[in-house]
N, C-alpha and C positions, 0 to 999 in steps of 0.2 A: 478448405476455407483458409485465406489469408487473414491475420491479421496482424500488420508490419507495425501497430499502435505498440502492440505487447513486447517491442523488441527494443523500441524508443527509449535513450537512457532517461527516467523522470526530470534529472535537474537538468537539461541543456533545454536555452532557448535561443533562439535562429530571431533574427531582427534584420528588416528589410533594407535596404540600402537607398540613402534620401542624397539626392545632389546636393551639396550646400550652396554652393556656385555654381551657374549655367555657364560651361564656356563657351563666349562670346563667339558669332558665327563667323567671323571674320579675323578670328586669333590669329599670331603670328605664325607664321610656319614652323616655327624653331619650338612652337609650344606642342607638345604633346596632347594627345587628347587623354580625358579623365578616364581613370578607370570604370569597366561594367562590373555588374554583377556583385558588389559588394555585398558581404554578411559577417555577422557573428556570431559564434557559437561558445556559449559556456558550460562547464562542468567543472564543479566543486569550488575551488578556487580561482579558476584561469580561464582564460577564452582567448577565442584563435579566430585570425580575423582572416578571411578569405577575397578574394576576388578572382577578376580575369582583365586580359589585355582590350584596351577600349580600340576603336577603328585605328589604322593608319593615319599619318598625316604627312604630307612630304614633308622631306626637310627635316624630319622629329623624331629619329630614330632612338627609340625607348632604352636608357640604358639603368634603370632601376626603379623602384618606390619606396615611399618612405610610408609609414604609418606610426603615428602619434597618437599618445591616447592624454588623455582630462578625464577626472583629476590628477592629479601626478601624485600628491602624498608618497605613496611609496613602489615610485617609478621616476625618480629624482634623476639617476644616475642611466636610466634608460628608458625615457617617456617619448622618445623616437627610434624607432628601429627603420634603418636601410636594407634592403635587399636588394640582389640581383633582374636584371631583367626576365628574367624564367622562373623566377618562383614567383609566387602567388599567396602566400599565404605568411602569419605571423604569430607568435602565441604571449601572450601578458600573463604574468602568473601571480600571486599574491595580492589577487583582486577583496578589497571588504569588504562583509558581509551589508546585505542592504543599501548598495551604494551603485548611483548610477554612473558609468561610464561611456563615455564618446571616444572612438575610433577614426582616426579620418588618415584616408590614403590617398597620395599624389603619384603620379607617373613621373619621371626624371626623365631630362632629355638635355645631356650637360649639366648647366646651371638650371636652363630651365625647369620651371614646375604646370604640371597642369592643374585645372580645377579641380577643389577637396571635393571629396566625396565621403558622409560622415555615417555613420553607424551607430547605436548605441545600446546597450547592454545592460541591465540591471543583475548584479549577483546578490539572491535570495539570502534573507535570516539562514544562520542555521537553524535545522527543525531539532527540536526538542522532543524528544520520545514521548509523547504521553496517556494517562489512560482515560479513555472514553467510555459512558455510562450513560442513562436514561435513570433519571432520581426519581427519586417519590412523587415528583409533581407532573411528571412526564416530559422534561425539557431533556435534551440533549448538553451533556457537561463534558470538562472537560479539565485536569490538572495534570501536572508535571509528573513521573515516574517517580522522580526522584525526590518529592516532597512539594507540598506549595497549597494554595487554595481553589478551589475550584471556581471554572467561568462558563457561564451561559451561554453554551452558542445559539440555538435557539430553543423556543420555546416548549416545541411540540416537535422530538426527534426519533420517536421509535422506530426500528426498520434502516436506522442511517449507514453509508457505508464511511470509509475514510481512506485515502489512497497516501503512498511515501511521502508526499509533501506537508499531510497535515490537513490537508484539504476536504471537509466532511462534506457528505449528499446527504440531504432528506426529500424522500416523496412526502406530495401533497397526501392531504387525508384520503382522498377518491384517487391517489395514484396516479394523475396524467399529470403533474408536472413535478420534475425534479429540478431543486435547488440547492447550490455550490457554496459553502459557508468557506474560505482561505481562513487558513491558520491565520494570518494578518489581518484579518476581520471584514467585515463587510459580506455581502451578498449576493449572490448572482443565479438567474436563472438560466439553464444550460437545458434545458427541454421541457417540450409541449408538447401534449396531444398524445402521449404514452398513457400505458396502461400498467401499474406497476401493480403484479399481486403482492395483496397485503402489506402494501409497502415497502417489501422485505429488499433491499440495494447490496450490493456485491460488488468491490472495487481493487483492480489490483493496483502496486504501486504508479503503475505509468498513469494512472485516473479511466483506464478505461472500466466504463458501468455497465454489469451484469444484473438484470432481472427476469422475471419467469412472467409470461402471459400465455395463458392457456395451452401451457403442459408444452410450451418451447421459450426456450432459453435464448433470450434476447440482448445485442451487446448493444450499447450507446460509447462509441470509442474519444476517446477524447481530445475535445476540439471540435465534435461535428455535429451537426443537428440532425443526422440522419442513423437512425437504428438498423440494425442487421439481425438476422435471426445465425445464432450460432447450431442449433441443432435440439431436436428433442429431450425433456425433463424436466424438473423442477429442481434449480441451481441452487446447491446449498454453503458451497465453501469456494474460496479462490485464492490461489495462493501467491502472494508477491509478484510473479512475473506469468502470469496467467492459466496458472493449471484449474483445470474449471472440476468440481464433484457436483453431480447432481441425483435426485431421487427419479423414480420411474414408478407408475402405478402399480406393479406389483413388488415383490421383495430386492429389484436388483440393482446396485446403485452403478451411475455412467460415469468414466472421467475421460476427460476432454485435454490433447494438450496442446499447448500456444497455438499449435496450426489449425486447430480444428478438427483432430482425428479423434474419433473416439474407439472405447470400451466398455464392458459389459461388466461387471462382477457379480455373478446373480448368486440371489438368496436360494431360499429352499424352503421347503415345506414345512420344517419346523424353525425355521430364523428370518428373519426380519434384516435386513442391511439397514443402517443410517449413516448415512458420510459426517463425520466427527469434523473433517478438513482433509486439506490435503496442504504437501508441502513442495517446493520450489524444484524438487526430482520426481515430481508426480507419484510420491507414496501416497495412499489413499489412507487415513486410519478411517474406523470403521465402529460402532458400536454393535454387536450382533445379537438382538436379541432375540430371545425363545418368544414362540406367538404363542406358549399357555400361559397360562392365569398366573406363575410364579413371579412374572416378574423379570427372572434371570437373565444377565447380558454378561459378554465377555466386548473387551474392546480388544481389537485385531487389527493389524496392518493387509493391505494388497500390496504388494511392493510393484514399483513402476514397471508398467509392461504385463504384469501379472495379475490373472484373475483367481490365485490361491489366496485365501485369508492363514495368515502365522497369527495367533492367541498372545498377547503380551499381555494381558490383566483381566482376572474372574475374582468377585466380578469389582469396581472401583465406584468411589464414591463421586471427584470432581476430573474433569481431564481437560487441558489446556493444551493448545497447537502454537507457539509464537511463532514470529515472523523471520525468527533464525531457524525455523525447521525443527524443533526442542520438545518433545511431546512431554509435558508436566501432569502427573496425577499425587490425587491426597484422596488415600484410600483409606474407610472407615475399620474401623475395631473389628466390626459384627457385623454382616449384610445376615437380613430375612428374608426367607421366600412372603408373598404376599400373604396365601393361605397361612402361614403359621405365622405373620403380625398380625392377622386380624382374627384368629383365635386365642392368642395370646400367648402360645408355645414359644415362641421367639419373642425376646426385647432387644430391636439393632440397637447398637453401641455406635453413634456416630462421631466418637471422638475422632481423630488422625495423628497417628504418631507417625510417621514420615513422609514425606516427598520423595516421588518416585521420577525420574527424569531419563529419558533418550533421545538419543540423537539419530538424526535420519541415518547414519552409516550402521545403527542398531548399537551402540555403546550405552549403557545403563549404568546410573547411579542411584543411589540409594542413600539420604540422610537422615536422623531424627531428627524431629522436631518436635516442640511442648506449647501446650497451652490452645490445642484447635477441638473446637466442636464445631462441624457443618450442619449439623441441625437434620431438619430431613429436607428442603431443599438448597441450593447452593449454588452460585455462578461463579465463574474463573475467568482469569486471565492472564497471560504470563508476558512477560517483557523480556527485551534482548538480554538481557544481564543471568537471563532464568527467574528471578523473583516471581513469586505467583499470586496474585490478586483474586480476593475470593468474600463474596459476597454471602452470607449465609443469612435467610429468610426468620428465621428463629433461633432458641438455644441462647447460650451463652456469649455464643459471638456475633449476634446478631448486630451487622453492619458491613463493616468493610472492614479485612485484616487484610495484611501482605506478610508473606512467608518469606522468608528469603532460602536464597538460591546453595547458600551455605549451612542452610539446618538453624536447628536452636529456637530458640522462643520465638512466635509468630507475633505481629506488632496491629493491634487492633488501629484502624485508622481514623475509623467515622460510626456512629452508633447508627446514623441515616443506613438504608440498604437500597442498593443498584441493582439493573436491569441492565442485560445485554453488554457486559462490560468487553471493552478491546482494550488491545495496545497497539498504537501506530505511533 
């Protein structure tokens, strides 16, 4: 399976090339004809403006183009670039944010000029890290990493996915259509007639949408109205630039990578596989739980390529995947098997005195920290910085705290408690 979406840098957008002037069908000979093919393309700051050589003309032999751009602000001192007759291509750099620009190229021939031909470009906000949540009322929210208040994207958002740009999915309640909320606001429906189980949406950073309809794994890539089936499972994590982890009806989980190839990592007779995520080199983490009555899990890595589980935590309270590849756990005091909590032989100790943190190449650190109780259940989330966002349902931290990535006292943020929290 191809799919060339997953490979797409997120921020470049390609804009079609509009004549602004017809040249006249009886132009002078000494006028060159307009150039074809015009485009732009952007990433990050800068865009490169493209074309090709328009027909012959006698008489018009092409000896350059120039390409000018508006606004000029700050392109004072080079808001026209000349080139040669053989190159084709131009690049503007210290473009700002949220601002549109126009591109327009001429063909030289001498003095003369042929008709513009204009282009234009908009370079995006910067995106702002932030973290996403499903609140007590069931909307889909939305605030800054790094402090702020939180905003409404919509109403009814469980199951949402959010791809690099900021840009959140929600399925419908009955799951046949999905709709595209822009970090910049507004709305849009981007598919009909789909079947979404449970809602549940999967998005990598380029926007393309993974869902699961009847035990196969379904893409909707972005930009199309038309769905593909990626291959057999039920799609549970997907990592930045398309590594897909999914369940299988018995204990073995699948991982899928950008191209489409998959794997097997199967469970066993006494353990259960659950795909935790997976990260941007196709490491799988893994929760692996015992199928008796205890309870007992270890979370374990598959390393890319490999269907062996390596044990990195027995067993852990919260575990977080960010989008830097950073596996974050806050493991409690006391774990109990089930049978001795609910005899009473065991009282777990849900406090958390440290943060546990690794990196995909397997480097590990270890900080304290003061002042967490997860309660007995708890949600996470970690951001590129490492800081770990953690939702605890009860106890003494019940609401929203952030730990940070440096240890030390954990910083209660909101007494409200969240559902399904990210960080994009």
């Amino acid at each position: 399976m191809q799919r060339p979406t997953l490979l797409a840098v997120a921020t470049a957008f390609i804009a079609v090339a509009v004549l602004t002037t017809a040249a006249p069908a009886d132009a002078a000979p000494s006028q060159p004809s307009a150039p074809a093919h015009v485009a732009v393309t952007g990433q990050d700051d800068s865009a490169t403006v493209t074309w090709s050589a328009g027909p012959p003309v006698r008489r018009a032999h092409v000896t350059g183009y120039t390409v000018s751009v508006t606004p000029t602000a700050r392109h004072r001192h080079h808001s026209t670039q000349t080139v040669g007759p053989r190159t084709f291509s131009a690049r503007f750099g210290h473009l700002a944010e949220a601002t549109t620009y126009t591109f327009t190229v001429r063909a030289k021939s001498g003095r003369a000029l042929s008709a513009p031909v204009s282009v234009r470009y908009t370079r995006p906000a910067a995106h702002v890290e932030s973290l996403y949540a499903i609140n007590e009322a069931g909307a889909l929210v939305r605030r800054p990493v790094a402090g702020g208040t939180w905003q409404t994207i919509t109403g009814s958002g469980s199951g949402y996915a959010v791809d690099g740009a900021g840009t959140a999915y929600v399925a419908s309640a009955d799951g046949h259509t999905i709709t595209a909320y822009p970090e910049s606001g507004g709305s849009k429906v981007v598919a009909t007639g789909v079947s979404v189980a449970g809602r549940a949406l999967l998005a990598d950073d380029a926007g393309d949408l993974f869902f699961t309809q009847s035990w196969s794994i379904i893409e909707l890539p972005h930009g199309s109205a038309t769905t593909r089936t990626v291959g057999p499972g039920d799609v549970v994590a997907v990592s930045p630039n398309g590594w897909l982890a999914a369940q299988t009806k018995s204990a073995a989980v699948l991982v899928y990578d950008p191209s489409g190839v998959w794997q097997s990592i199967p469970g066993g007779v006494y353990n259960y596989l659950v795909a935790l995520g997976v990260d941007t080199s196709g490491n799988v983490y893994i929760r692996n739980r015992s199928t008796g009555g205890s309870g007992y899990f270890s979370v374990d890595v598959a390393p890319t390529g490999s269907s062996s589980l390596t044990s990195l935590l027995e067993p852990d309270g919260v575990v977080a995947l960010s989008r830097t590849d950073v596996l974050s756990a806050l493991r409690t005091t006391t774990w109990c098997a089930a049978p001795s909590r609910a005899s009473g032989s065991c009282t777990p100790d849900t406090r958390v005195s440290s943060l546990w943190q690794r990196t995909a190449s397997g480097s590990v650190t270890t900080v304290p920290i003061s002042g967490l109780d997860i309660g007995s259940d708890a949600e996470a989330a970690a951001d590129s910085a490492g800081d770990v966002f953690v939702s605890p349902t009860d106890g003494p931290n019940t609401g929203l705290v952030r730990v940070p990535a440096s240890g030390g006292a954990v910083e209660q943020l909101d007494t409200a408690t969240y559902d399904e929290l990210s960080v994009h």
